[in-house]
N, C-alpha and C positions, 0 to 999 in steps of 0.2 A: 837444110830442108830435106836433103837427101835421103840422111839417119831417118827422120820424123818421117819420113814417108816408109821407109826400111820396117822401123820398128811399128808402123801401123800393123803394116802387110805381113809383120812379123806375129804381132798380135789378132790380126783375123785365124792365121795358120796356128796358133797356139790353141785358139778355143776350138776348132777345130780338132784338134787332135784329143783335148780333154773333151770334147762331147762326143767322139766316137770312142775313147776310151771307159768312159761312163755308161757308154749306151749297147755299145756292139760286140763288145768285152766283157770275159767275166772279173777284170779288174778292181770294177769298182765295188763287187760283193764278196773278195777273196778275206778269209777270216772273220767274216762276219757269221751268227751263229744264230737261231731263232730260239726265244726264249722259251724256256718248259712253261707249260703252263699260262702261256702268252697272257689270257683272257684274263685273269685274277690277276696277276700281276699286274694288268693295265688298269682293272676298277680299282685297286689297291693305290695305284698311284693317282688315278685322278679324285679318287676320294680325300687322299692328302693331299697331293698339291694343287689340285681344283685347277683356275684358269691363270694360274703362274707362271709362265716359260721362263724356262734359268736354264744354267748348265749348275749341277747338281753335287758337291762332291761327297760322300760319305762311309764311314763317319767323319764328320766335320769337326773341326779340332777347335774348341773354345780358348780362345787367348792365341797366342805370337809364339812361334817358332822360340825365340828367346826365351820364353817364360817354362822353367823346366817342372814345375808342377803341369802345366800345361803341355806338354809333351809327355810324359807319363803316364798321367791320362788317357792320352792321345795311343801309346804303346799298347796301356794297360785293353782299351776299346780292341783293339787292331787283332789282340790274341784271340776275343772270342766271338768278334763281329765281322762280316763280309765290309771288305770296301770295293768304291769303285765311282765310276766317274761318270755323269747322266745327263745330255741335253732332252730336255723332256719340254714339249710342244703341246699344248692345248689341243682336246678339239678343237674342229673346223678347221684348227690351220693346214692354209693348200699345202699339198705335198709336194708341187712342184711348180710354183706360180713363175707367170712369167718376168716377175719383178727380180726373181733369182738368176732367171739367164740375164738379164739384163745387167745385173751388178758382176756377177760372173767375167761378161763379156769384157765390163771396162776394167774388170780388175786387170784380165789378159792383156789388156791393149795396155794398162798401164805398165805392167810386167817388160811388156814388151821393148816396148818405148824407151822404158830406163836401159834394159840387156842391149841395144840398139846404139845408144850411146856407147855404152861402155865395148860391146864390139868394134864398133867403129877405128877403136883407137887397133884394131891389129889389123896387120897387113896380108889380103891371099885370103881365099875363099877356106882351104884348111886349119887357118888359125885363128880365122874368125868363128869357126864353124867350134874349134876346139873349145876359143874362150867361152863361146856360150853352154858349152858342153858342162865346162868349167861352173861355169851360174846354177845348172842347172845341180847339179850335186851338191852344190852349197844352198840351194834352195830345198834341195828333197831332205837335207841335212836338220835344217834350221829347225822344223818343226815333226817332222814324220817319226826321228829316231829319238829324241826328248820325248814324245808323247809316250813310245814304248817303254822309252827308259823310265820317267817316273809316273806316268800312269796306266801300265802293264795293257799297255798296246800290242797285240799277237805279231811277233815275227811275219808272218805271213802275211798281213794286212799292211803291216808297216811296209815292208818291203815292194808290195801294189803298190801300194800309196806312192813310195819316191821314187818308182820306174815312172812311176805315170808321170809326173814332178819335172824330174828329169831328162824324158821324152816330149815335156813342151817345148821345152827353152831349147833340145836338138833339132826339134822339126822347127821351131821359129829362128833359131842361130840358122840354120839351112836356108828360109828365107830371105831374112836380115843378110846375112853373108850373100848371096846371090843378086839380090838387090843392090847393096854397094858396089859389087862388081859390075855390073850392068852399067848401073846408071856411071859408072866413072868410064867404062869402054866407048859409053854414047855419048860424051861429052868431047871424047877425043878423038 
C-alpha cells in the first residue's frame, strides 16, 4: 500500500513538473520553427485533407518495406520530393481542452505508479532516487532519440524533449524515494 501511495504522490509531482515545464519554460517550444507562409500552407492543407485528422507521413511509400520495386520507388520519390511527418487536426479542434490534462494526468500517475514499484525494490533514498533517474533516461530514450533518428527530429527539440522526460521520473523518484523512507521511519 505504501509503493501505491508513493507512486500516487509520485505521480501528482510528475505532472506537476511537466505542466511547469510546458508552461513556464521555453522547453516545450525549443526547435520548433513557424512555417513560411503559414496561411496558404494551412488552406492548402485543409483543402486536401478537409476534416481528416491522421498523423500524415510523406511521401508515403505504396507496398512493404520488403517489396524492392516498392522501395525504389520510394528512393526514386525521396530524390526530388520534400518528406516529413505531420499530425494535422481539423478545425475547431480545442487546442487545449481539458479532456488532454485529464488523460495527461492519468498517464503520469500511471508512469508513476509502475517507476514506484520498481523503486521500491532499492534500498536508501540515493538509490531509489538513482534507479528512477535510471527510468527516467530509458524513457527519454524510448521515443525522443528514435523519432530524431528516423523522422529527422532537430537535435534541439529532441534533447528538450528527454530533459523534460527525464526530469519527471527525478522529481517523482525524489518523491517516491522520500515517501518510502518516511512511511518505513513512521512505522518504527
Amino acid at each position: 500500500m505504501r509503493v501505491l501511495i508513493a507512486g500516487l504522490i509520485g505521480g501528482i509531482v510528475m505532472y506537476i513538473w511537466a505542466s511547469v515545464a510546458h508552461v513556464a519554460t521555453p522547453l516545450a517550444t525549443i526547435g520548433l520553427k513557424a512555417m513560411p507562409n503559414e496561411a496558404g500552407a494551412i488552406t492548402a492543407l485543409h483543402q486536401t485533407l478537409g476534416d481528416k485528422p491522421g498523423l500524415y507521413f510523406f511521401p508515403f511509400m505504396q507496398g512493404s518495406a520488403s517489396d524492392s520495386k516498392a522501395m525504389a520507388a520510394q528512393e526514386a520519390k525521396l530524390k526530388v520530393s520534400p518528406s516529413g511527418l505531420m499530425a494535422y487536426q481539423p478545425p475547431g479542434t480545442p487546442g487545449l481542452a481539458p479532456r488532454q490534462l485529464v488523460i495527461e494526468f492519468l498517464l503520469e500517475l500511471v508512469e508513476s505508479v509502475l517507476a514506484a514499484f520498481i523503486i521500491a525494490g532499492a534500498v536508501g533514498f540515493s538509490r531509489r532516487l538513482g534507479v528512477a533517474a535510471l527510468i527516467g533516461v530509458i524513457a527519454a530514450m524510448a521515443t525522443n532519440f528514435s523519432y530524431w533518428n528516423w523522422y529527422g527530429f532537430s537535435l534541439d527539440y529532441t534533447l528538450a524533449n528527454a530533459f523534460t522526460e527525464l526530469m519527471k521520473f527525478v522529481f517523482a523518484g525524489a518523491a517516491i524515494a522520500w515517501v518510502l523512507g518516511w512511511r518505513r521511519k513512521a512505522a518504527s
